[in-house]
C-alpha positions as CSV (number, residue, x, y, z in Angstrom):
1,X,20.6,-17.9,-13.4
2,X,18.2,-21.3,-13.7
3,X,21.7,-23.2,-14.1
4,X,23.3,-22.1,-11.3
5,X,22.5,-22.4,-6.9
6,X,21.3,-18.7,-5.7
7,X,23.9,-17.5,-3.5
8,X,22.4,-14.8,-1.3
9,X,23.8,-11.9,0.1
10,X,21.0,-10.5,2.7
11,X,20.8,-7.1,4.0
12,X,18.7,-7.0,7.2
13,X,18.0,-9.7,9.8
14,X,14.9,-8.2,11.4
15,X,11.7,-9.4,11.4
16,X,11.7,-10.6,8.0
17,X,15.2,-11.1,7.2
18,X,14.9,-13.6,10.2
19,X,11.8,-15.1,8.9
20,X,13.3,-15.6,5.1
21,X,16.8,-17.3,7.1
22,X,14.2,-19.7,8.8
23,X,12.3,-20.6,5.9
24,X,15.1,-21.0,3.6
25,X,16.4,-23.8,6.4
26,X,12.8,-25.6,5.6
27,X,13.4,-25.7,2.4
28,X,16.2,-27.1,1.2
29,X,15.4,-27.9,-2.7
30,X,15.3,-24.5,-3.4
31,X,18.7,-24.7,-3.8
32,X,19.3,-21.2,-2.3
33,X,21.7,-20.5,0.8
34,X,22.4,-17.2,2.7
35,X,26.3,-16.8,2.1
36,X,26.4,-13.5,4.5
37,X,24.2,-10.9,6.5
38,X,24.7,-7.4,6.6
39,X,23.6,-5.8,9.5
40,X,24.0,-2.0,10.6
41,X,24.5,-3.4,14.7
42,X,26.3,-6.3,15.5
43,X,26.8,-5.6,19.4
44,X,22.8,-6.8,19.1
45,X,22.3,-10.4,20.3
46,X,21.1,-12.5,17.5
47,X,20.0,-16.5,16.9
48,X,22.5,-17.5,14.7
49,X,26.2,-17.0,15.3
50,X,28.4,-14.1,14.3
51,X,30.4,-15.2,11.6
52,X,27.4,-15.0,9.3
53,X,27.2,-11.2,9.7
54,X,28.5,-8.4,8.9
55,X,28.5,-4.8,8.8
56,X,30.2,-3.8,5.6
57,X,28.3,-3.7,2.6
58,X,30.7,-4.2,0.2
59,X,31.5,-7.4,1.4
60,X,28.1,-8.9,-0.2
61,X,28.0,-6.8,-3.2
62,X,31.4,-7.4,-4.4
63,X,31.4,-10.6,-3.8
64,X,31.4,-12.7,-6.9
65,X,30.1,-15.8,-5.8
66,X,27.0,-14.2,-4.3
67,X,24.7,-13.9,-7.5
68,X,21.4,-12.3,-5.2
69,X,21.5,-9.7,-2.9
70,X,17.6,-9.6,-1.0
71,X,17.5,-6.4,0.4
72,X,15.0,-6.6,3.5
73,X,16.2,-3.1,5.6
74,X,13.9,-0.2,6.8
75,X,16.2,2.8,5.9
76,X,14.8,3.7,2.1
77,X,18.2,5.7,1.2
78,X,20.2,3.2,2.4
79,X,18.2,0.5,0.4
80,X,18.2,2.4,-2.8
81,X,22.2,2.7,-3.2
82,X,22.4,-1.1,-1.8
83,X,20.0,-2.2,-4.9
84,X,21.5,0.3,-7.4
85,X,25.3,-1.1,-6.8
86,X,23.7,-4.4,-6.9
87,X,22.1,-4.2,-10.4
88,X,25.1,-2.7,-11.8
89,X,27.2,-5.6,-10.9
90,X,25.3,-8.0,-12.6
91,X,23.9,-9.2,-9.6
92,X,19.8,-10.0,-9.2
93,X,17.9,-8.1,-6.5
94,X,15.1,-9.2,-4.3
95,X,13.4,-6.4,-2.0
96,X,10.2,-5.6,0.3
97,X,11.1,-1.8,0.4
98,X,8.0,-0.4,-0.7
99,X,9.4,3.0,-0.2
100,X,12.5,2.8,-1.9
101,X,10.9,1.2,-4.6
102,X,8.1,3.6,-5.1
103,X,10.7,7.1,-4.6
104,X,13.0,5.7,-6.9
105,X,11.1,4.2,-9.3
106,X,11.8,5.2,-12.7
107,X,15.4,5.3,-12.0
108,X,15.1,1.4,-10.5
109,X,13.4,0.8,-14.3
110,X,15.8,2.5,-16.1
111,X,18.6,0.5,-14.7
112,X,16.8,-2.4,-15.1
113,X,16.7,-2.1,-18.6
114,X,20.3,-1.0,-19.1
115,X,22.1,-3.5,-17.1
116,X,19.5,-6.2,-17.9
117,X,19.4,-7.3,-14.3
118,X,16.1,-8.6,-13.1
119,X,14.3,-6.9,-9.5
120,X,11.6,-8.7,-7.9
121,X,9.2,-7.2,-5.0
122,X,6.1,-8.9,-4.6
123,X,6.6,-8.2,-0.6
124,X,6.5,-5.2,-0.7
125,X,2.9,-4.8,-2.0
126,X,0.9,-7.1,0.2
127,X,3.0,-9.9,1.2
128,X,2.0,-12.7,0.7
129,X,-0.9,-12.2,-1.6
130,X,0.6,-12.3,-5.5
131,X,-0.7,-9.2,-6.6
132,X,2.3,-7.6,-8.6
133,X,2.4,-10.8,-10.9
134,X,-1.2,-11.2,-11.4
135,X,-1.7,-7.4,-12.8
136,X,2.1,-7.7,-14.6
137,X,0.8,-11.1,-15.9
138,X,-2.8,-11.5,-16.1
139,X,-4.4,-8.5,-17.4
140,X,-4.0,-6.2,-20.5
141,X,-3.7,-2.8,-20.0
142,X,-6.7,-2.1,-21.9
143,X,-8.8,-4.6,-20.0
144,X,-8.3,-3.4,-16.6
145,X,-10.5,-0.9,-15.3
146,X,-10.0,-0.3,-12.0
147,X,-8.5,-2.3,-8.6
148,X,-9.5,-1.5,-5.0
149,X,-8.3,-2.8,-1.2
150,X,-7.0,-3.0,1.7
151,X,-3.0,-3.2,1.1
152,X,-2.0,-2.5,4.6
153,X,-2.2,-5.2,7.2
154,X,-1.2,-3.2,10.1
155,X,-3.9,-0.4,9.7
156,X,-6.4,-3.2,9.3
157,X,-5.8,-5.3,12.1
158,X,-6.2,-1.9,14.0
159,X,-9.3,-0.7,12.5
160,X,-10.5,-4.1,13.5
161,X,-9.6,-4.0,16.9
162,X,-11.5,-0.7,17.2
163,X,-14.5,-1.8,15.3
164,X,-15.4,-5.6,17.2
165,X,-13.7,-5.2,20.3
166,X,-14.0,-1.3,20.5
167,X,-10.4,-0.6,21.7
168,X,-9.1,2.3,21.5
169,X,-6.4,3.8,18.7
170,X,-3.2,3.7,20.8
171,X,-4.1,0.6,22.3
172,X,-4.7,-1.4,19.0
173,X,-1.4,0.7,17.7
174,X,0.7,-1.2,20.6
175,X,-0.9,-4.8,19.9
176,X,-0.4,-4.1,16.3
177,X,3.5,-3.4,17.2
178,X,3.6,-5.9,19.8
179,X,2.8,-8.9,17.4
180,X,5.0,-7.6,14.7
181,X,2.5,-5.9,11.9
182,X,3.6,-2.5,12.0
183,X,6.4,-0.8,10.7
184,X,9.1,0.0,13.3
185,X,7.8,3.4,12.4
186,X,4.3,3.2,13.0
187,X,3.9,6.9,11.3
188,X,4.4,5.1,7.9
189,X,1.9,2.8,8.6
190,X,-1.2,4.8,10.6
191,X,-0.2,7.9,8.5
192,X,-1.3,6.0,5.3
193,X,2.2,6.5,3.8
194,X,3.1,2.8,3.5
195,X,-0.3,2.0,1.5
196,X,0.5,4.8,-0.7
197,X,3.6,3.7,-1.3
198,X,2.1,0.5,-2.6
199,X,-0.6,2.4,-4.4
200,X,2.2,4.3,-6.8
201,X,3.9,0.8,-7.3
202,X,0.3,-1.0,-8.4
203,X,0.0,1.9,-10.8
204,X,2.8,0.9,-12.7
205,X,1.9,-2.9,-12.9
206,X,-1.7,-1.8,-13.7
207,X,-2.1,1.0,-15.1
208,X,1.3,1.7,-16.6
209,X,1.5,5.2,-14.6
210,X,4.8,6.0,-12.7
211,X,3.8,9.0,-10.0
212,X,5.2,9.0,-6.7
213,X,2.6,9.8,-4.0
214,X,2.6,13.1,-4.4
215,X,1.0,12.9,-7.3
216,X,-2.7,11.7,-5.2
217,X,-5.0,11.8,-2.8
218,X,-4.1,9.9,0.5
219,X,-4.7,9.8,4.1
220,X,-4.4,7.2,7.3
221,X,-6.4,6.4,9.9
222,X,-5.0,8.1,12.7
223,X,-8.2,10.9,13.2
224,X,-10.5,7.6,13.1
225,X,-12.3,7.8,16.5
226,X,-15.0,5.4,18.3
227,X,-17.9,7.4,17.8
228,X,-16.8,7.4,14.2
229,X,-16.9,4.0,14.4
230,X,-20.5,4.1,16.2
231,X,-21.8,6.1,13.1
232,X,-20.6,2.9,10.9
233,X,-22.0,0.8,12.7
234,X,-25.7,2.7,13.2
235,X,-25.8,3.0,9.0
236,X,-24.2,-1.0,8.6
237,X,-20.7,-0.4,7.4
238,X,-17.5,-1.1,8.2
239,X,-14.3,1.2,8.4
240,X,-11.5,0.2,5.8
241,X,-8.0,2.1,4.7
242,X,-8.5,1.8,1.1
243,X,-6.6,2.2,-1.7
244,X,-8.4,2.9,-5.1
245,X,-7.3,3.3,-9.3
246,X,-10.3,3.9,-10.9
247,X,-10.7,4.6,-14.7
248,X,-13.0,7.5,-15.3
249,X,-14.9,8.4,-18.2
250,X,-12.8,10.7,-20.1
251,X,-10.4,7.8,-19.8
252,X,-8.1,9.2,-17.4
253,X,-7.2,7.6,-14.3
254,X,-8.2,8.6,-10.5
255,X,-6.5,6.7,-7.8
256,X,-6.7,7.1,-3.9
257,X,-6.1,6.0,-0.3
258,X,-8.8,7.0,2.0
259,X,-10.6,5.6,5.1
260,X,-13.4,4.3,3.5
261,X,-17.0,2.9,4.8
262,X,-17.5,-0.6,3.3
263,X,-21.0,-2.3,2.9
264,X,-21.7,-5.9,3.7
265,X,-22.2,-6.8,0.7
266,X,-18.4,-5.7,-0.2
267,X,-15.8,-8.1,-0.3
268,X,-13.4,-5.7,1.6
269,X,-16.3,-6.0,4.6
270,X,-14.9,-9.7,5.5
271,X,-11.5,-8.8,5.6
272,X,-10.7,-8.7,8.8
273,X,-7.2,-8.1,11.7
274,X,-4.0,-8.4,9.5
275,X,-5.3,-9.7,6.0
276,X,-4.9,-7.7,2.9
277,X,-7.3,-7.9,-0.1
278,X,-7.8,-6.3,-3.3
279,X,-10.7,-6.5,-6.1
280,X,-9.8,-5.9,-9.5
281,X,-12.1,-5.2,-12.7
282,X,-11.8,-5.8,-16.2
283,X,-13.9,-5.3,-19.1
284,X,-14.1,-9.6,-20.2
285,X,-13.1,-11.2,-16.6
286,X,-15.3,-8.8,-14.9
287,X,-14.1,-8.9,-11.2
288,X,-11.7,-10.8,-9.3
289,X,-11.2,-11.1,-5.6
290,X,-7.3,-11.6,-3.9
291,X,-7.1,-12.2,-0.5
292,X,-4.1,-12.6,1.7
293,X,-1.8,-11.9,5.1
294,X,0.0,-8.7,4.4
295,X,2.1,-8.2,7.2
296,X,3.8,-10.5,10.0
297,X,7.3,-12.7,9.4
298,X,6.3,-15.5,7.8
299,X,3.8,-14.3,5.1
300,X,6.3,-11.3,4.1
301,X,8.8,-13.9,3.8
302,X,7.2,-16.3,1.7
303,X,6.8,-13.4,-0.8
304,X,10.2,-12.7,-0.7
305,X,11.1,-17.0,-1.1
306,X,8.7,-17.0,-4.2
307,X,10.9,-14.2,-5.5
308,X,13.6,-16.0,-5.1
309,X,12.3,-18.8,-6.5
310,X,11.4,-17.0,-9.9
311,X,14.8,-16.6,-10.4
312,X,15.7,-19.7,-10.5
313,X,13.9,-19.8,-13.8
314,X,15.2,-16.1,-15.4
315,X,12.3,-15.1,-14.1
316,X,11.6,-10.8,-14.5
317,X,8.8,-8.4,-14.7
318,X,8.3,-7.1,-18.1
319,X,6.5,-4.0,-17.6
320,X,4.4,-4.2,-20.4
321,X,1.9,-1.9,-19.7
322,X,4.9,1.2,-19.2
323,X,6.2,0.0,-22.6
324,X,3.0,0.4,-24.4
325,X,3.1,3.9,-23.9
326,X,-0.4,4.0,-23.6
327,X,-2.1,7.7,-22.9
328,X,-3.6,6.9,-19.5
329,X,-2.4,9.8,-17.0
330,X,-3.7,10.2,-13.5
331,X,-6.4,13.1,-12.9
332,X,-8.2,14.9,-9.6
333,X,-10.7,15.8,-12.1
334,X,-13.5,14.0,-10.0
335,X,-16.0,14.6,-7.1
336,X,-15.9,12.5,-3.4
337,X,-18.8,11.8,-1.6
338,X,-17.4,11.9,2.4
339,X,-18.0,11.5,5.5
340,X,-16.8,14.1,7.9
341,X,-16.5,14.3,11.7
342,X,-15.0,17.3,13.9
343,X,-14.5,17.6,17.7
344,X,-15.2,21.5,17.0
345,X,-18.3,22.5,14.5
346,X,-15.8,25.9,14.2
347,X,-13.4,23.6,12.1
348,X,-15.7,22.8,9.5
349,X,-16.0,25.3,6.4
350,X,-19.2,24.9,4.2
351,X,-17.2,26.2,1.3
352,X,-14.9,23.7,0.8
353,X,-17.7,21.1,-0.4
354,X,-20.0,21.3,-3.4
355,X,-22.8,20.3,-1.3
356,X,-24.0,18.7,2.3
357,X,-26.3,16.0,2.3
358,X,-26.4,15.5,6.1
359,X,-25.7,17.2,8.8
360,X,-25.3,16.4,12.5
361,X,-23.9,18.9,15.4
362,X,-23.3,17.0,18.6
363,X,-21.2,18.3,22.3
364,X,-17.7,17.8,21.0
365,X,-18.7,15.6,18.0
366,X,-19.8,16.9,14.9
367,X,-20.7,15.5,11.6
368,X,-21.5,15.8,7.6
369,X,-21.8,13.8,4.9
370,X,-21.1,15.7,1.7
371,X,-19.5,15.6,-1.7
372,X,-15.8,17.5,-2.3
373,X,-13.7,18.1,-5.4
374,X,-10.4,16.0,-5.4
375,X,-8.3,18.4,-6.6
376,X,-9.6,20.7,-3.4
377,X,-8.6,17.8,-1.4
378,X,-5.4,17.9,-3.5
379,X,-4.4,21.1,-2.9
380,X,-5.4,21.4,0.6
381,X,-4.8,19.7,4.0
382,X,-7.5,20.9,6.1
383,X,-8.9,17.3,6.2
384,X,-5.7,15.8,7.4
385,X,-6.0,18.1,10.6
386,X,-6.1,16.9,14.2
387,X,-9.6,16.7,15.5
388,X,-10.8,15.5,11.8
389,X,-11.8,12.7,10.4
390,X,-12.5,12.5,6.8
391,X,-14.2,8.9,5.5
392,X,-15.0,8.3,1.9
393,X,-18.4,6.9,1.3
394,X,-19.5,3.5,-0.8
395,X,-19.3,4.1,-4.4
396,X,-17.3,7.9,-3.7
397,X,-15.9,8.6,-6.5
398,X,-18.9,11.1,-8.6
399,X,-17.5,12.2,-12.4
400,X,-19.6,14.9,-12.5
401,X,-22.2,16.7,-10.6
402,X,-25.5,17.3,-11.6
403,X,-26.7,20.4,-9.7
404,X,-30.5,19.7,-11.0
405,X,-30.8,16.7,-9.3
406,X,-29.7,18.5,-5.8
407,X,-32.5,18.5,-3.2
408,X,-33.6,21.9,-2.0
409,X,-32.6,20.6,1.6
410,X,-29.0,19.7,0.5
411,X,-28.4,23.4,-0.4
412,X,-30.5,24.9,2.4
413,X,-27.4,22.7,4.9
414,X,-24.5,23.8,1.9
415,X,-26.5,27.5,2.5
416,X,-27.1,28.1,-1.2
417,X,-30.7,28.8,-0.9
């Protein structure tokens, strides 16, 4: 590959696939030129003239001369046969699909390894912040011990909105679509799908875990209401969608996406509109703190550019940490401390937490702070309900519960004693 000019087949001229075209014209000593565009509509009008498209897939991944296909679509079925013909003709793949990649990962490694073709998708983590290389490069599986963040721009930039210029959800949604940093299926994005997505992928690079998202804890913002907000803001904290991997004690591995509050003197506090960031931890290099724009054209294209670059030098990911084969296996063996709001006090159930440490009962506005088993919220959905919100606190994440150190009060609200 380093010997030869990237020829790229492209598949999707969208908001990125037009960003990449535009920044591959700025850059000519790449040495890398678009050859031809697939497209699934070509009665749209488009920037560029219509000789560079085309609608038949075949045409780009039988082509011989076209030695990368960069797979930039939204359809994740679509995506996943594109990038599996691709690597079994030899040719290298680039993608932001986050999730194609995280549904079909283990059979995207498997055919990795058999037809020794490399796939690269830092884009489809957090853009333009380098995150997949730094945790395939950087750190030892051994070392690592737990990475948290914000790896959704679009859910960010909308919590922002709400929380310094208090606009409301559907309103922040449209900006957020307006300017480009949400999906063209904004469920994805405000459902927390698309950071979970990224979550299972980060396991791999990290943690060496392959579980699709069904295998944790997640939620999105969409419940997240002003007077939520207003609580925040009364106790100093901010509102973050944030995904956590957390080693526990018993060496087992909890990971999460949850509306969390953050503190001020959290790194996640400063991150504001469409910036991603996440905070790893290791045993020697203690923490580290990544900070980047994770949604919009330009910064999702420069990902995919780097990609392409890396190939120019055989660049592939190793996956070190799934080849060690080490014992690390994820677990809802672990407690939550959460804060929880309802619209009806009738919609709350005392049983489903361990214990309450606060609780307030407003007109139309309820709420608790309290601490929940994971595997409860695992094998339930009464959180994800309309009319609640559930917020992880700082620090949430409790190994074990120590029922002597309960105050008498906490169980009189639980109604224990």
């Amino acid at each position: 590959m380093s010997t030869n000019k990237l020829c790229i087949g492209l598949f999707g001229f969208g908001v990125v696939g037009k960003g990449l075209h535009d920044v591959l014209h700025s850059t000519p000593t790449l040495q890398a030129s678009i050859k031809k565009i697939c497209i699934k509509n070509n009665s749209k009008p488009r920037s560029i003239a219509s000789e560079n498209f085309t609608t038949d897939a075949n045409v780009l991944l039988d082509d011989e001369n076209i030695n990368v296909i960069v797979e930039l679509i939204d359809d994740a079925d679509a995506a996943y046969l594109i990038v599996k013909k691709a690597l079994e003709n030899g040719k290298a793949v680039v993608s932001a699909n986050k999730k194609m990649i995280a549904e079909h990962f283990e059979e995207l490694y498997a055919l990795q390894q058999k037809y020794n073709t490399p796939f690269l998708y830092e884009a489809a983590c957090c853009a333009s912040m380098p995150i997949i290389r730094n945790l395939e490069e950087y750190y030892d599986n051994d070392l690592l011990q737990s990475f948290r963040g914000i790896i959704n721009g679009s859910t960010n930039f909308i919590l922002t909105k709400i929380f310094q210029e208090q606009v409301e959800f559907n309103e922040a949604l449209l900006l957020a679509k307006q300017l480009g940093f949400a999906e063209s299926n904004p469920t994805l994005d405000i459902g927390g799908f698309d950071a979970a997505n990224k979550l299972s992928i980060l396991l791999a690079h990290s943690f060496g875990i392959i579980a699709k998202t069904d295998r944790f804890i997640f939620n999105g913002i969409t419940n997240i209401s002003l007077q939520d907000a207003t609580v925040a803001k009364e106790k100093k904290y901010s509102i973050k969608l944030v995904a956590n991997a957390q080693k526990l004690a018993d060496g087992k591995l909890a990971a999460f996406v949850l509306p969390q509050f953050v503190t001020e003197a959290d790194d996640l506090y400063h991150v504001h509109n469409e910036f991603n960031a996440i905070t790893t931890e290791s045993s020697f290099a203690d923490k580290h703190f990544f900070k980047g724009k994770g949604a919009g054209a330009f910064p999702t294209a420069s990902a995919v550019l780097s990609d392409i670059s890396a190939l120019r030098y055989d660049y592939k990911y190793e996956y070190k940490k799934i080849a060690h084969q080490t014992d690390t296996v994820l677990s809802n063996d672990y407690y939550l401390k959460v804060f929880v709001s309802v619209d009806n006090i009738e919609k709350l159930n005392k049983k489903d937490f361990e214990w309450i440490e606060e609780w307030h009962n407003e007109f139309n506005y309820s709420w608790l702070i309290g601490v929940v088993h994971a595997a409860n919220l695992f094998k339930s959905d009464w959180w994800k309900k309309a009319g609640i919100s559930l917020i992880a606190c700082p620090d949430a994440v409790i190994e074990n519960i120590d029922y002597k150190k309960i105050s008498k009060r906490s169980l009189e609200l639980a109604g224990v004693v």
